[in-house]
N, C-alpha and C positions, 0 to 999 in steps of 0.2 A: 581794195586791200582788206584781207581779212586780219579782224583783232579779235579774237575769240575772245569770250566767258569761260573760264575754265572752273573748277568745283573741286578743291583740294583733301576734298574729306575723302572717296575712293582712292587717292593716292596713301592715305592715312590707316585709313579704316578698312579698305577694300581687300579682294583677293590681290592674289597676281595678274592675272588679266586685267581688272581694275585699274591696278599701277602702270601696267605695260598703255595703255588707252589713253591715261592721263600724259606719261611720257611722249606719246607718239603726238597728240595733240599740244603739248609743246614745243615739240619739233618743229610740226608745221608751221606754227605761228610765227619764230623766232627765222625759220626758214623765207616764209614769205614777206613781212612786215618789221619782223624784230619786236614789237607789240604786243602784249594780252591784258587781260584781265582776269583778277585770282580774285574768287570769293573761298567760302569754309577758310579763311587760313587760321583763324583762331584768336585773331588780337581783337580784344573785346572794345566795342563803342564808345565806350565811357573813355575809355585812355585817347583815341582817336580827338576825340571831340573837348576833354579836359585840358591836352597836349595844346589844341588850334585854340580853346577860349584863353589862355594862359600864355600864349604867344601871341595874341590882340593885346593880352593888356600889357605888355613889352610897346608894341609899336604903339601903343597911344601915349606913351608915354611923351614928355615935350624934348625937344632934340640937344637940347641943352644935359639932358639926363642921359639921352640916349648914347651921346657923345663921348660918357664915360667910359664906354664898354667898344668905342671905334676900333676896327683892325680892317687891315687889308686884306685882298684875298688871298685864302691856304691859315689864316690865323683862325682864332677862336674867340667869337663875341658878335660885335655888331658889324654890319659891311653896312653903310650910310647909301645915299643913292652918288652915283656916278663912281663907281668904284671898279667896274664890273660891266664888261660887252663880250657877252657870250660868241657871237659871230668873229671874236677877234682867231679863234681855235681854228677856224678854218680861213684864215686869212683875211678875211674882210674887215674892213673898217666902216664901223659905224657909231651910231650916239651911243653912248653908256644906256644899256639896260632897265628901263623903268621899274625898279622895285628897291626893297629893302630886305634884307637876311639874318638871320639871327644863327652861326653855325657852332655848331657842336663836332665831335668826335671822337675817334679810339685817344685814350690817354693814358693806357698804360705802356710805359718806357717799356724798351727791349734793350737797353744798357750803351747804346753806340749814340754820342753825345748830338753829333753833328745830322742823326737820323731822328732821336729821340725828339730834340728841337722844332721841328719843322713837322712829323709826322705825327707826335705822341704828346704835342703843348695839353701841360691841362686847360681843360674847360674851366670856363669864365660863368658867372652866376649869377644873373642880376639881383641884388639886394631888396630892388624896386618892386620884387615880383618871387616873396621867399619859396613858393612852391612849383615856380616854374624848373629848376633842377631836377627836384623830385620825381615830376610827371617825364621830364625830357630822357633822364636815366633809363625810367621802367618802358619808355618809347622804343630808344634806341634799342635794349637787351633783346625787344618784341621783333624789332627789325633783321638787326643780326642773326639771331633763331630762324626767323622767317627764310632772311637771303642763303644762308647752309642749308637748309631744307629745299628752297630750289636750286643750286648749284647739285645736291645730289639728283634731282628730278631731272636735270640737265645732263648730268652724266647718265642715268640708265637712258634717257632719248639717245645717246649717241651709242649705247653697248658699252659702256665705258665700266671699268671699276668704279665701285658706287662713291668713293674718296677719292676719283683723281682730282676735282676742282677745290675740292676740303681741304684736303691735304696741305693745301698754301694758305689757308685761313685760320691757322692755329693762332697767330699772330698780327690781324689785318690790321691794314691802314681804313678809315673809312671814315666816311664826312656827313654830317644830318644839317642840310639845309631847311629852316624855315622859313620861307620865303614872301613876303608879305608884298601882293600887289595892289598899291595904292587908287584909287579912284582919278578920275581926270579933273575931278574939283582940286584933286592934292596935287597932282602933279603937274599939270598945265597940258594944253594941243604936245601932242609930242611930234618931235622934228621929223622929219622925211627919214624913213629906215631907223627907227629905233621903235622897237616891241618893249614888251614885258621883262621876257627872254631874247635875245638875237637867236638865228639858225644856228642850230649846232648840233653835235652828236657827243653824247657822253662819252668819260672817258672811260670809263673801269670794267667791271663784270657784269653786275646787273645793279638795276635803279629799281627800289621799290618809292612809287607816289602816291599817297595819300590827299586827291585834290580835290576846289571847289569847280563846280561849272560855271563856266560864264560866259558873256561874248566876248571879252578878252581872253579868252581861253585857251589850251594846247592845240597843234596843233603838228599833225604828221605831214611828214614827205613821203608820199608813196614814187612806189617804183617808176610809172609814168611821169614823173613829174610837176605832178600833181600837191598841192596844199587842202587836207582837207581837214577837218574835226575831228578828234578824236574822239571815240566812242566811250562814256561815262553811265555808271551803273556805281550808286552812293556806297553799298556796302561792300563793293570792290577796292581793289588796290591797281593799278595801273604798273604793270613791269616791263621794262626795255632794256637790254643788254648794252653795254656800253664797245670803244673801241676795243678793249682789252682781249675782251670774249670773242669778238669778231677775228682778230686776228690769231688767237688761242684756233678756234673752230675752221681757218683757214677761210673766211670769207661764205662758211655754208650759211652760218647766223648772219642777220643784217644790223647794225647798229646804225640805227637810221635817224635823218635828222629830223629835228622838231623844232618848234618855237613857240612863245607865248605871246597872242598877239595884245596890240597896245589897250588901253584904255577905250572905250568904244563914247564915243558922243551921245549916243541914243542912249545910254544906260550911265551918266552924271555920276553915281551913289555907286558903281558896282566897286566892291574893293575885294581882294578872294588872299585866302591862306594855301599855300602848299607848303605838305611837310614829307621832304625829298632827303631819301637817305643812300647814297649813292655808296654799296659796294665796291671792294675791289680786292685785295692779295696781302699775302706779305710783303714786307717793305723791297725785301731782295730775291721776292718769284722772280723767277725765267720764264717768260713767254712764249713759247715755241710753237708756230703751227701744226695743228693737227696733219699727216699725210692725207692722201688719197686711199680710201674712198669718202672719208670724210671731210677734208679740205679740199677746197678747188683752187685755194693761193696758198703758196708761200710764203711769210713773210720774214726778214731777218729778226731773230730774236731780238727781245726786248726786257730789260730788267724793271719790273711794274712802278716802284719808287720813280726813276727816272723820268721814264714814259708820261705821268702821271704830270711831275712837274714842270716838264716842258708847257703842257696844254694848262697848268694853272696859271703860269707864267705869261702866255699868248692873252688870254680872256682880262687879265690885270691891266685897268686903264691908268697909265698915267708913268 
């Protein structure tokens, strides 16, 4: 299964051909595996890496502290461990998810109470940690810039008006998970079927990840069957399309499943940071599959808010 390196500077900086070459090898990618990897996207290192040291010293914090800032999942602040089993999204039942979260996201209201609440809560700040806000704001703005830069790059792959996917992100919903996976000294042997992450497929547009390697690591479901590695290259970003997009594209994109496997025995000390900012729409997009020649399914529309909450609500232990 191919997960290409893609080079976002000739999408930038390039002719037209340039652009058209970059698109086309989006296509493919998204076509075959739903997978890539973007390097040139512009967000400089220092924010990468000030963002992940500054969310360790959140998680080192003692849990008594950490406790102040508990929310469930779809809130804003800390998700604690067993909160949270990703595999619940596609049905299965298993142990709660081996990690911890720290989530952020959009908080500016769009004036509709019972949307605002649930979609637009303000962000939470740990006290504990005065600059962790600061970094996490100038993140996410990096992120968002980023994901409308490929939503456009995704519409010229399909021949599309360059704002048909924009268009609906004047006002997103969107979530910045930092995802903190504890070592096996913290966590204990984990039970039979419980990962990092459970199998699951996101839910939204596109996911940009910003992750550590490990042998607890991501990992893909290829076409075959198959669970393999995913492929990691440090000054890349890792991006996968979620369900949203899939059925937008009528099934041509794959939103394919993944997981983060458990704590690995052979490596005692490994603990890894991911900082996962999972686009998606406005709160009251229409989702309509693309026809043919670009879709090969139909799907009955979907209003994105909705859709979205169902699958928060599935993955919610307890």
């Amino acid at each position: 299964m191919s997960v290409p390196l893609i080079d976002l500077r000739p999408w930038r900086d390039g002719s037209a051909a340039d652009r058209a070459a970059v698109a086309a090898e989006v296509d493919a990618a998204l076509c075959e595996s739903g997978f890539l990897l973007v390097k040139g996207h512009g967000v400089p290192d220092e924010l990468r890496e000030r963002t992940r040291a500054l969310a360790r010293e959140f998680f080192a914090l003692p849990e008594s502290t950490k406790s102040r800032y508990a929310v469930t999942v779809g809130g804003r602040g800390w998700l604690p461990p067993g909160v949270e089993a990703n595999a619940g999204a596609e049905g299965q039942r298993t142990p709660p998810d081996l990690k911890e979260s720290y989530t952020v996201g959009a908080d500016q209201p769009v004036g509709i109470p019972e949307i605002d609440a649930f979609w637009f809560q303000q962000n939470l700040w740990p006290a504990e940690t005065p600059e962790f806000g600061t970094a996490v704001r100038a993140y996410m703005a990096r992120m968002r810039a980023l994901s409308d830069e490929l939503l456009t790059i995704f519409a010229a792959s399909l021949d599309l008006p360059a704002d048909f996917f924009t268009r609906h992100t004047d006002r997103p919903t969107h979530t910045f998970n930092i995802n903190w996976y504890p070592a096996i000294t913290h966590t204990g042997v984990p039970q039979d079927g419980q990962f990092r992450i459970g199998p699951h497929t996101d839910f939204g547009t596109v996911t940009v990840l910003d992750r550590q390697v490990g042998l607890g690591g991501l990992q893909i479901f290829t076409a075959d069957g198959e669970w393999v590695d995913a492929p990691y290259d440090p000054a890349a970003f890792t991006i996968n399309i979620g369900d949203l997009m899939a059925r937008w594209t009528g099934d041509r994109w794959r939103s394919t499943r993944h997981r983060v496997l458990p704590p690995d025995p052979s490596a005692p000390h490994e603990e890894l940071v991911s900082l996962v900012f999972f686009y998606e729409t406005n709160h009251d997009a229409r989702i309509a599959s693309l026809p043919a020649p670009v879709g090969q399914t139909t799907y009955p529309d979907v209003i994105a808010a909705e859709y979205l909450k169902e699958k928060l609500d599935a993955i919610t232990v307890g």
